[in-house]
C-alpha positions in Angstrom: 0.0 0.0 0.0 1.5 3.5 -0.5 1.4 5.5 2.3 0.0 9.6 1.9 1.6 12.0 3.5 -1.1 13.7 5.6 -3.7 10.1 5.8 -1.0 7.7 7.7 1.5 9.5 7.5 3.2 13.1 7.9 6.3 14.9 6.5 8.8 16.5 7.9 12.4 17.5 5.9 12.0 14.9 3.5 11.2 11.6 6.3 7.5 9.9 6.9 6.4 10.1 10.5 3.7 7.4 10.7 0.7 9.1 12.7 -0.6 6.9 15.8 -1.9 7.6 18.8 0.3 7.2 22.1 -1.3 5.5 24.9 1.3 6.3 28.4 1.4 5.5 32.4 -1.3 4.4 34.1 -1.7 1.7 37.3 -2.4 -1.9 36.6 -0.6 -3.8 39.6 1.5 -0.6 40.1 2.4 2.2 38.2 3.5 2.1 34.5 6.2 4.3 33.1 5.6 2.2 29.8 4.4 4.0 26.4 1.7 2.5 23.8 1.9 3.2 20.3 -1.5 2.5 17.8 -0.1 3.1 13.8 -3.4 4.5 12.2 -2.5 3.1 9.1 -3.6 -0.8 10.5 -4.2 -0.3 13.7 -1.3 -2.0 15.2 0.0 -1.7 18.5 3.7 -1.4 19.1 5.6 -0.2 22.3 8.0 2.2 22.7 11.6 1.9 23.9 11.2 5.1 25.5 9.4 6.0 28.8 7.7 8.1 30.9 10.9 9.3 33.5 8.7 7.6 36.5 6.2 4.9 36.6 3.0 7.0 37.3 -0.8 7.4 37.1 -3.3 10.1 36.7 -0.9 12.3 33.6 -2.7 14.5 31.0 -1.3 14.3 27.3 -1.7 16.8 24.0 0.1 16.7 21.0 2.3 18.8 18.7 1.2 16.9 15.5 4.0 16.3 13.2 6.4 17.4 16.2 5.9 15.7 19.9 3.5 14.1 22.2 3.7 16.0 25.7 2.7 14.0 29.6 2.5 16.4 31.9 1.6 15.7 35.9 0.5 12.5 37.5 1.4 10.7 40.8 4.4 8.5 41.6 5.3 8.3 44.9 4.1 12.0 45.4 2.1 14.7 42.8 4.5 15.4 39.4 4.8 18.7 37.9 7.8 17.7 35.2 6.2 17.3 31.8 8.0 14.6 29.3 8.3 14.9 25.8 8.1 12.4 22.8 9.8 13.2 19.6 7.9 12.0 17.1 10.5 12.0 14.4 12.0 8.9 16.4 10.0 7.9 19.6 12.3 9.7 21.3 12.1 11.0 25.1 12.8 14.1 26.8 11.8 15.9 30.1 11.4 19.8 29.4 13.1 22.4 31.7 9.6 23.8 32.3 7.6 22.4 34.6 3.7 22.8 35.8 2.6 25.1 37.8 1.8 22.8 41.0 2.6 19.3 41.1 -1.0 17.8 40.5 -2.2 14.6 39.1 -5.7 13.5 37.4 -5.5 16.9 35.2 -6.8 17.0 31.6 -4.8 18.2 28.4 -6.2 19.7 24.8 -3.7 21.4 22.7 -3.4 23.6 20.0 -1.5 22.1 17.2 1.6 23.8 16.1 1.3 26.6 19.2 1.0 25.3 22.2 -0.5 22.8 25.1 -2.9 23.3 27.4 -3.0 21.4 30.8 -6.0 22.4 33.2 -7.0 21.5 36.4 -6.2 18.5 38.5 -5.8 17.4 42.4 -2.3 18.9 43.8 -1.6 19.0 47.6 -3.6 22.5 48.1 -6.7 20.6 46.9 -8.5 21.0 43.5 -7.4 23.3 40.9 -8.5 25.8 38.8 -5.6 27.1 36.9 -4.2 26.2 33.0 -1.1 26.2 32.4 -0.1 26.5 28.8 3.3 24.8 27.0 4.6 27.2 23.9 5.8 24.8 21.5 8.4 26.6 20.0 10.4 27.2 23.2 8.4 24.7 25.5 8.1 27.4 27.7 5.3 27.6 30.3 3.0 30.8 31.2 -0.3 30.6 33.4 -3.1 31.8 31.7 -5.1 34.5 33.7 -8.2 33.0 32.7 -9.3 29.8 35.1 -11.5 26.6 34.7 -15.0 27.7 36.2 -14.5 25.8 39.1 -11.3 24.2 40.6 -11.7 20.6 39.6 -10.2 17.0 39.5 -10.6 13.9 37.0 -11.9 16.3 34.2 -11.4 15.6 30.1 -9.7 18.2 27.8 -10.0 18.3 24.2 -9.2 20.8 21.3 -10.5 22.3 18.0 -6.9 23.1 16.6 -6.1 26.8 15.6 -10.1 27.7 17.9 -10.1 26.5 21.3 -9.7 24.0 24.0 -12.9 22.4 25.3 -12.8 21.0 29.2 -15.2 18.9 29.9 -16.8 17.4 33.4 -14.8 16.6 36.7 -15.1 16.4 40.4 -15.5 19.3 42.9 -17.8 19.1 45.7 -20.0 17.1 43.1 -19.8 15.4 39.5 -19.6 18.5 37.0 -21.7 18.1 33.8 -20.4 21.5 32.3 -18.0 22.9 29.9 -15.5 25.1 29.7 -14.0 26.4 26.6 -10.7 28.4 25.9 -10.5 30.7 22.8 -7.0 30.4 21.5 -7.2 33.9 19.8 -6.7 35.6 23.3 -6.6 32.8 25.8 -10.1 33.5 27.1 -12.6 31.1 28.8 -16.0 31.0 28.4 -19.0 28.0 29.3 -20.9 26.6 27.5 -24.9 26.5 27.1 -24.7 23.1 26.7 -23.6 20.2 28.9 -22.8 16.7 28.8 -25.8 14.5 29.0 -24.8 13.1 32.5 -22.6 14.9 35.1 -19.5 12.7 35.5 -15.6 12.8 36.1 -13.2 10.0 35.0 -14.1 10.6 31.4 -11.8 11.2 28.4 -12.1 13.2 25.3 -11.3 13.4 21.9 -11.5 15.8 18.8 -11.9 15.6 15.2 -10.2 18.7 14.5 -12.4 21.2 12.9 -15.8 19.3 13.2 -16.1 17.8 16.9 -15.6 17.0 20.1 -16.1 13.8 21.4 -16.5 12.6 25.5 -16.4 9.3 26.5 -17.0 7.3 29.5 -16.6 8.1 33.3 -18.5 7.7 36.4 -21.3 9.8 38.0 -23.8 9.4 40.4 -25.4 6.7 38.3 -22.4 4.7 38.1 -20.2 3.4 35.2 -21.3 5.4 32.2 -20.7 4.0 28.5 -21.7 6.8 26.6 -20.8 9.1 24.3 -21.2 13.2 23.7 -20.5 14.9 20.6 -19.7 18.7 20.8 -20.1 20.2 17.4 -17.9 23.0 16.7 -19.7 25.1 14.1 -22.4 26.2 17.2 -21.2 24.5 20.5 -23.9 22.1 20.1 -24.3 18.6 21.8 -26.0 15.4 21.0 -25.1 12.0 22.1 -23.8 9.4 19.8 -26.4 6.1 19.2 -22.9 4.3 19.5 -21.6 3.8 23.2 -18.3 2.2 24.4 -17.8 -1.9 24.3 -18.3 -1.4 28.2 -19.0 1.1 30.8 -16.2 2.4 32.3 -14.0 5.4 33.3 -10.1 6.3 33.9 -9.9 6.1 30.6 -7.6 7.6 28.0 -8.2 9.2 24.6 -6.8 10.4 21.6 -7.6 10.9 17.6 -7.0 10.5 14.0 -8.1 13.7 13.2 -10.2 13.8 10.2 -11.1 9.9 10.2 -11.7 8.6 13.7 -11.0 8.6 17.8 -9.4 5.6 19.8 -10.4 5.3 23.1 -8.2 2.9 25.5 -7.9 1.7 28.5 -9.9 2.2 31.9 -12.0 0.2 34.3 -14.7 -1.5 34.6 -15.1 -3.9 37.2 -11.4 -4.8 36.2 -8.8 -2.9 34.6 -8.9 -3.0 30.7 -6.6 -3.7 27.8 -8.9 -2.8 24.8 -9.3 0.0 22.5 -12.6 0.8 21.5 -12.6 3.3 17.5 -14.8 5.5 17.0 -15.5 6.4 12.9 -15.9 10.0 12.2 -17.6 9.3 8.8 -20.7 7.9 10.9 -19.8 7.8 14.4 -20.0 4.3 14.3 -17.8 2.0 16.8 -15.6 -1.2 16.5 -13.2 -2.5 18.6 -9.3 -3.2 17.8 -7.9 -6.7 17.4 -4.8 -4.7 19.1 -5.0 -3.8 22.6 -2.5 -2.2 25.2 0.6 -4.1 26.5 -0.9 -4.6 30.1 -5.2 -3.7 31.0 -4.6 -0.7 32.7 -6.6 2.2 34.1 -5.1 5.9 35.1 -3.2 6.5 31.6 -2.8 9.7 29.4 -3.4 9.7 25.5 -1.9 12.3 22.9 -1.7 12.0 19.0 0.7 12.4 15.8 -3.1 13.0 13.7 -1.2 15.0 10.8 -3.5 18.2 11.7 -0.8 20.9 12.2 
């Protein structure tokens, strides 16, 4: 099969970069410093040499397409605020000189591609948080951005419409949050939305196909497990809820997209930690479930994307 630049894979100074999504961390037994690779172009599932720089749970990811996958936060023995780095050019790891904030874990990431990283919210030692930090991509600098999540919040879901906004969805804190906050790129400004996701939940993950939608999966709530799926269009911040639902309810789980062509979403728990990846097709929003799954079932973990949207 020939490969297209821009479908499976992207180009950079003359080299293909395959696009995949990268599944990392997590807690099975213990904590996982291990990094999952998904190749778009077949759906295979290799692992990376590299990892995380400690075994830990509860990271956020957002992608650089064409460039680098970014891990920021999480828990080892203590809350992390050192943020690792994935070349994508060669699976390659590095841990940036800028750090979050406040060491927090179970904080949400969206990005926009080809700027900068958005990381939001989370559970540090002060309690929940509030705050975004943002990573400029061409120095992987960090600034705080004046603007704040609505409320301070834990196990929330971040997702982006590349070159717009950041959408952040649900959370924990005094109660399960069914609302959304989104972040206008143009001037780093946060707004809520009107609409909200069908059930109030934390432990969820999201998704984007760049351009068109948002998509938030999973979780827990005060009904329990949830299997769902809500679409956020982006042309009027609209939701609706997809007739197709995860192979099981669960939540802690991780997400990340093929933008243009469909979202993978991996991992979690159920009533046991879980190995599969459940796709979602953009073209109908129709799901199937990979013959691939990650190396160990885990719950916890962080997803970020090479999508070829820069």
């Amino acid at each position: 099969m020939a490969i297209i630049p821009g479908i499976y894979a992207s180009q950079i100074s003359g080299h293909l970069i395959f696009l995949a999504a990268y599944f990392a961390g997590g807690s099975d037994t213990a904590n996982i410093s291990g990094i999952d690779k998904i190749a778009f172009s077949a759906d295979t599932k290799s692992t990376l040499s590299a990892t995380l720089s400690t075994a830990r749970y509860g990271p956020a990811g957002a992608a650089n397409s064409g460039t680098a996958a970014y891990f920021a936060g999480g828990h080892d023995t203590a809350n992390i605020s050192g943020i690792d780095k994935i070349a994508f050019s060669a699976d390659t790891k590095s841990t940036l000189a800028a750090t979050l904030s406040t060491a927090r874990e179970f904080l949400a990431g969206a990005a926009n591609s080809g700027t900068a990283a958005y990381f939001a919210g989370g559970d540090g030692s002060v309690g929940n948080i509030s705050g975004i930090d943002k990573i400029a991509f061409s120095g992987d600098t960090k600034s705080t951005l004046a603007a704040t999540l609505s409320t301070a919040r834990t196990y929330l879901a971040g997702a982006a419409n590349s070159g717009t906004a950041a959408y952040f969805a649900g959370g924990y804190d005094t109660a399960y949050i069914a609302g959304i906050d989104k972040i206008a790129f143009s001037g780093d400004t946060k707004s809520t939305l009107s609409t909200t996701l069908t059930t109030a939940r934390g432990y969820l993950a999201g998704a984007a196909n760049s351009g068109t939608a948002a998509y938030f999966a999973g979780g827990a709530g005060s009904v329990g497990n949830i299997a769902g799926i809500d679409k956020i269009a982006f042309s009027a911040d609209t939701k609706s809820t997809l007739a197709a639902t995860l192979t099981t309810a669960k939540f802690l789980l991780a997400g990340a997209a093929n933008s243009g062509t469909a979202a993978y979403f991996a991992g979690g728990y159920d009533t046991a930690n879980i190995s599969g990846i459940d796709k979602i097709a953009f073209s109908a929003d129709t799901k199937s479930t990979l013959a691939a799954t990650l190396t160990t079932a885990r719950a916890y973990l962080a997803g970020a994307a090479n999508s070829g949207v820069i």
